[in-house]
N, C-alpha and C positions, 0 to 999 in steps of 0.2 A: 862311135864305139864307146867313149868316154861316158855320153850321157846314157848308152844303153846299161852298160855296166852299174851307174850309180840308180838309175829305177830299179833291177836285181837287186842290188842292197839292201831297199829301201824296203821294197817288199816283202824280202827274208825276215826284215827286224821289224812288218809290220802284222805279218799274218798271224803268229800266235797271237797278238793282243784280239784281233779279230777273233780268230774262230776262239778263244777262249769265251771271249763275248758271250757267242753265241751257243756258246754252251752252258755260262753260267744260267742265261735269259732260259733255257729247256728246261735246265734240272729246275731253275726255280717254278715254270708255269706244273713241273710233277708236282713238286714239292706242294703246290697252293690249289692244284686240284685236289689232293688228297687230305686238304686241312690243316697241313702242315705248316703253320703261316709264320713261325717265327723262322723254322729254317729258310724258308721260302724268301724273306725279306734279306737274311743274307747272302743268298745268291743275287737279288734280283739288285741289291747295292753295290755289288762287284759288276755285276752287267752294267749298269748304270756308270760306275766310274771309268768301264772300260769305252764306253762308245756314250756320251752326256747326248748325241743330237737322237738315240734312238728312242721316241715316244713312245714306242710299245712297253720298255725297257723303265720309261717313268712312269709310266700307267699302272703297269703291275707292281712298279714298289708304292705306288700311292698305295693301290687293294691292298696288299700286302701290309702294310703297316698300319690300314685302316682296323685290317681284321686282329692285325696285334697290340692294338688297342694305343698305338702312338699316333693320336692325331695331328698333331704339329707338321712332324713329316711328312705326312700323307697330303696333307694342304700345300706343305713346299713342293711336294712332285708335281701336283693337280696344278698349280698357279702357273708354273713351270710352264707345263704345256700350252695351258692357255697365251703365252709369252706370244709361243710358238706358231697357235694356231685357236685365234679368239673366238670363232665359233665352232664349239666341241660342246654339244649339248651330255651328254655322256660325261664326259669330264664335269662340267659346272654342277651337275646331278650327285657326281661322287663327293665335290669341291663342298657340294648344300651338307649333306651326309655329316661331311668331317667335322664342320661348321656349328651345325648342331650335337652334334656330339660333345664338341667344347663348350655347350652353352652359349655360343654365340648366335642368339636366336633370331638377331634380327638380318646380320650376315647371310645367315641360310636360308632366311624367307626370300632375299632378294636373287636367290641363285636358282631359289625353287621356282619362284614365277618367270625367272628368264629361261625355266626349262621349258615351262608349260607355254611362251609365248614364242617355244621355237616348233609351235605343231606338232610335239611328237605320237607314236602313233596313243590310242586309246585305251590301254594298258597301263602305258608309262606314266601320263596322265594325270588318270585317276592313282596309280602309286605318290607322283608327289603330293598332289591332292591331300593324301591320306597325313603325308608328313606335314604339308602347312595343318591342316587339323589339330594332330600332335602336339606342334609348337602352340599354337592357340590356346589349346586347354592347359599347358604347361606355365604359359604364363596368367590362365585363368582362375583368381584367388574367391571365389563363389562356384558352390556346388552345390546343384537341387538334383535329387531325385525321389523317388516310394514309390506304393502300389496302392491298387483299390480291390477289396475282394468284396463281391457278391457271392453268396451262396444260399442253397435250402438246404435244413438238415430236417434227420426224422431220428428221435429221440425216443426210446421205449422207456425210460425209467426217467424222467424230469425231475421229479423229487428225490432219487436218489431213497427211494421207499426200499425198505428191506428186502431180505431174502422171504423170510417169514413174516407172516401178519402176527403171529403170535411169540412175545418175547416174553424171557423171565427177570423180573427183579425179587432180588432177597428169595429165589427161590419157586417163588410163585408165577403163575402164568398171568399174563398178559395182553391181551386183545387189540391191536390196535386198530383205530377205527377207518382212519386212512385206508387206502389200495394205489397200487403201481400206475400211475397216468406214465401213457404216450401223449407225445404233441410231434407238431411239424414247428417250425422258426424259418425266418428270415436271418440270416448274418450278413454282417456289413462289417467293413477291417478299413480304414484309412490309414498310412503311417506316410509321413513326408519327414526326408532328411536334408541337412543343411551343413555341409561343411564349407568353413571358411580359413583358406590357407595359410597360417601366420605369416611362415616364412621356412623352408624345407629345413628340416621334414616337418614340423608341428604344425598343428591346425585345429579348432576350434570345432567340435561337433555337437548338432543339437539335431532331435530325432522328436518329432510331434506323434500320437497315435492316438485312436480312437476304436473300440474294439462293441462291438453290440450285439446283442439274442434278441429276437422279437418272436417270442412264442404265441402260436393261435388264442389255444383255449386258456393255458396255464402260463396265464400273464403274471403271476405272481412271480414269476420268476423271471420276466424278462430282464435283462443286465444291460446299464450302460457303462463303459470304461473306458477310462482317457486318459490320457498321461502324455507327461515328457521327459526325456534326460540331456543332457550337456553337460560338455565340458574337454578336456585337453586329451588329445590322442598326437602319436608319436610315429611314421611309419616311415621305414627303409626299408632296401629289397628285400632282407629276411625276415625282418619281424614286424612287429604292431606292437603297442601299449597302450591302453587310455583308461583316464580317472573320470567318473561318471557321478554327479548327481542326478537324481533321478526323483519324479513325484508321479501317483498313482491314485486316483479318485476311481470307486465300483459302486454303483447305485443298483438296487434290486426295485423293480416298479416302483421309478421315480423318487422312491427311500434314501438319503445317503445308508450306506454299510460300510463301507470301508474308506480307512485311506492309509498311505503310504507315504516319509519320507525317506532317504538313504542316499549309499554314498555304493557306486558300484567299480571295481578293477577289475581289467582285462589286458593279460597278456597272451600275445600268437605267434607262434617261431616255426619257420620251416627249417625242417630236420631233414638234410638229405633229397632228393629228387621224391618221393612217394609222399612221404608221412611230413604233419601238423601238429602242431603239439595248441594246446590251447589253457589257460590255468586264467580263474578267475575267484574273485572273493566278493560279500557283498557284507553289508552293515546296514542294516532299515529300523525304522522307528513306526511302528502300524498304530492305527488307530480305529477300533470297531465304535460304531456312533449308534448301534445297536444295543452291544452290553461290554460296558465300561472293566468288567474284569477279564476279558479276552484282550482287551490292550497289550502290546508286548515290544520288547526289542530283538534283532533278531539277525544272527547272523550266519553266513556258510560258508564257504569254498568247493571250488571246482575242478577239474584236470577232464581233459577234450581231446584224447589221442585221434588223428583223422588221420587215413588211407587214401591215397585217391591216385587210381592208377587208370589208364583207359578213358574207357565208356563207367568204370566201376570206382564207386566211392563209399568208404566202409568208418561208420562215427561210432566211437566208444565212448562213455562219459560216466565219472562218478562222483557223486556229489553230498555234501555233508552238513544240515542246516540244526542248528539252536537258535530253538524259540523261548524266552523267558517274559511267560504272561504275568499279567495281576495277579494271577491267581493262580494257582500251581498246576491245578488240574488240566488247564490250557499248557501248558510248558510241556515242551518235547523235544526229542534228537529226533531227527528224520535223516536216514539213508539210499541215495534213490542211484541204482544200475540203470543204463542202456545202452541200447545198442540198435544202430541202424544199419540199411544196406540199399543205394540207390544203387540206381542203372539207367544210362542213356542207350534208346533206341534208336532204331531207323526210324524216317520219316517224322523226326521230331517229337516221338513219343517218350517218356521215362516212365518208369517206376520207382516205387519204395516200400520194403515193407520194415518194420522196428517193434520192440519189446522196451519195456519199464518197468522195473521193480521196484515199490517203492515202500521202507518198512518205516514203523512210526511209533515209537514207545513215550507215553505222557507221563511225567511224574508222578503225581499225584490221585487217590481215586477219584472215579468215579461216582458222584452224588448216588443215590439207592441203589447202586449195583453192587458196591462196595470194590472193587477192584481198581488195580491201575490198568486205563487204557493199552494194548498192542494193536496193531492196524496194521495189515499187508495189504500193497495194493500192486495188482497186474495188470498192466494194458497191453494192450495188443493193435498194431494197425497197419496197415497195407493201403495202397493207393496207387492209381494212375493217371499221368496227366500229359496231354498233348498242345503243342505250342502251334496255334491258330494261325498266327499272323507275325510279324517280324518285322521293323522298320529298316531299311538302308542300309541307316549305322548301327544298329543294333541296341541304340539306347529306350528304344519302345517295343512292347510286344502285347500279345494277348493269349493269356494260356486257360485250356477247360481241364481243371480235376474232379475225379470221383475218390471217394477214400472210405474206408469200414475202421470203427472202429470198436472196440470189445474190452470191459474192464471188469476184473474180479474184484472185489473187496472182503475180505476176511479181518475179521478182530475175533478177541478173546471177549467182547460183547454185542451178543446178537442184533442190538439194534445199529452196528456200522456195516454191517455185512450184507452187501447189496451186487449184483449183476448191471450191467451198462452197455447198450449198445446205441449206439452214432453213426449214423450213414449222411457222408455230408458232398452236397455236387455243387461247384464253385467255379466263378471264371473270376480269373485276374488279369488286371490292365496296369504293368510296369513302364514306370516310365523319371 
């Protein structure tokens, strides 16, 4: 009678702690379905200190505190378990998670291959799979990647030949003997890039390219160009920086014409969930090997509002350059608008179409025209392109574009004022 009386007792004084348990362990699995993971973690630590042998009760304060970003705890609960019950493939999967989270990366390799050498099913798998990956490239201080473009264009205006055959100087008419050549070209684009990771966040970036026209009949104009930039970029989850030198060699059949030295900055900040903000400045020293009074130094700035919401992504840019030649007549402020608008489709297809306004006022006149230079120039271009092929991992692909393009040129003298159309079909190999 005695000992039945003190089991009643005992029970009396033990069942609230029970069912409280198991109430705190409910409200918090509401609590942690609905995202709720800081409340969440304090119920599921009351559950926890009420009933320490119940593993559901550690498992969900590991989640729980995984997802409120205390990884310490979350590894005590998981280890915990493990104490408990050494093969918990699920557990050492959560245990890799935390692990890497703290940067302890070699910790979480060792938890990740003991997940994948417990068979699990094909899914799971290739998920940790995906996080030794991860860690891999995170400890990986070299990065290569670029693209290769092929394309044919068909070119109506090559020379950039007037509106009119006939212009006026000082008043008088003008013949010019020239006419409008079309041609077809070959284009060829290599760019390969090379980041090297100092040490988080900075890293060392240098960017190789080569750009070419190989026109049929009107070789006189075929262009070769090449260049590189390097130098110090900066990036954490929000932003970007980097300081660029940069050189640029353009050859017209085989001729040096140009060359370029300069110093380029870039900065990128995301603003918000949607929008990009982008600001950049540059400072170049040009050099035409042509004619020595177009020489110049020359510098601009930029601002890069981006949208990118969806399937849709919307570029704004304005931009503001001073060129100060040898020679005054060369010397100008140029102001250039635009604005683009892509779209991703179904089945791997996108679009884009965009506008350019580009205005351009020169110091000084013009040799027998007598005037100072103005130049407005409009472009116009739309395009479509669909991605062919896709690697794996998505570091390689192959995309075919078509694109049109359409350019007004108006000045206050008639021999800049030219029409321009470009239809160019290109396939690219990223990689």
């Amino acid at each position: 009678m005695r000992m039945r009386l003190l089991l009643c007792l005992v029970s009396l004084v033990l069942m609230p702690a029970i069912v409280w348990a198991g109430e705190a362990f409910d409200q918090g699995r509401k609590l942690f379905d609905t995202g709720e993971y800081a409340a969440a973690l304090e119920k599921f630590q009351q559950a926890f200190a009420e009933d320490p042998e119940n593993l559901d009760a550690s498992f969900y304060l590991g989640r729980a505190a995984f997802e409120s970003g205390d990884y310490e705890l979350a590894i005590m609960a998981y280890e915990r378990i493990l104490i408990m019950v050494p093969e918990a493939p699920r557990v050492k999967l959560e245990l890799a998670r935390a692990y890497h989270q703290l940067g302890s990366n070699e910790i979480a390799r060792q938890y990740f291959r003991l997940v994948q050498g417990s068979n699990p099913p094909e899914a799971v798998w290739q998920n940790v799979q995906n996080f030794l990956t991860t860690i891999d490239a995170a400890e990986q201080n070299h990065f290569f990647n670029g693209f290769i473009t092929l394309g044919y264009l068909y070119d109506d205006n090559v020379g950039v030949f007037p509106k009119s055959d006939t212009i006026f100087i000082n008043g008088l008419p003008f013949r010019l003997d020239q006419k409008q050549e079309s041609d077809e070209a070959l284009q060829a684009t290599l760019v390969l890039n090379h980041i090297y990771r100092i040490n988080t966040p900075y890293a060392w970036k240098t960017s190789l390219f080569t750009y070419n026209n190989f026109y049929d009949e009107q070789d006189q104009y075929t262009l070769n160009s090449f260049g590189m930039t390097t130098g110090l970029l900066r990036k954490d989850e929000t932003s970007l920086w980097e300081i660029l030198g940069a050189a640029t060699r353009v050859n017209f059949d085989q001729d040096r014409y140009f060359g370029m030295v300069g110093l380029t900055g870039n900065y990128s900040r995301q603003i918000g969930q949607y929008l990009y903000l982008n600001l950049g400045a540059n400072l170049q020293d040009k050099t035409y090997y042509q004619d020595d009074d177009m020489d110049a130094t020359t510098w601009g700035v930029s601002v890069n509002p981006v949208i990118h919401f969806g399937d849709n992504r919307i570029s704004l840019a304005l931009a503001r350059e001073h060129e100060n030649a040898r020679e005054d007549r060369y010397s100008y402020v140029r102001i250039v608008a635009s604005a683009r608008y892509d779209r991703r489709a179904p089945y791997d297809f996108a679009a884009y179409g965009s506008f350019r306004n580009q205005t351009t006022d020169y110091e000084d006149e013009v040799p027998m025209f007598g005037d100072e230079r103005s130049d407005t120039q409009a472009t116009f271009e739309a395009g479509v392109s669909k991605t062919l092929w896709r690697s794996a991992n998505h570091r390689q692909s192959l995309a075919a574009q078509v694109s049109f393009t359409h350019t007004e040129a108006d000045s206050n003298i008639e021999l800049y004022e030219y029409d321009k159309n470009v239809t160019l079909t290109s396939l690219t190999f990223a990689f």
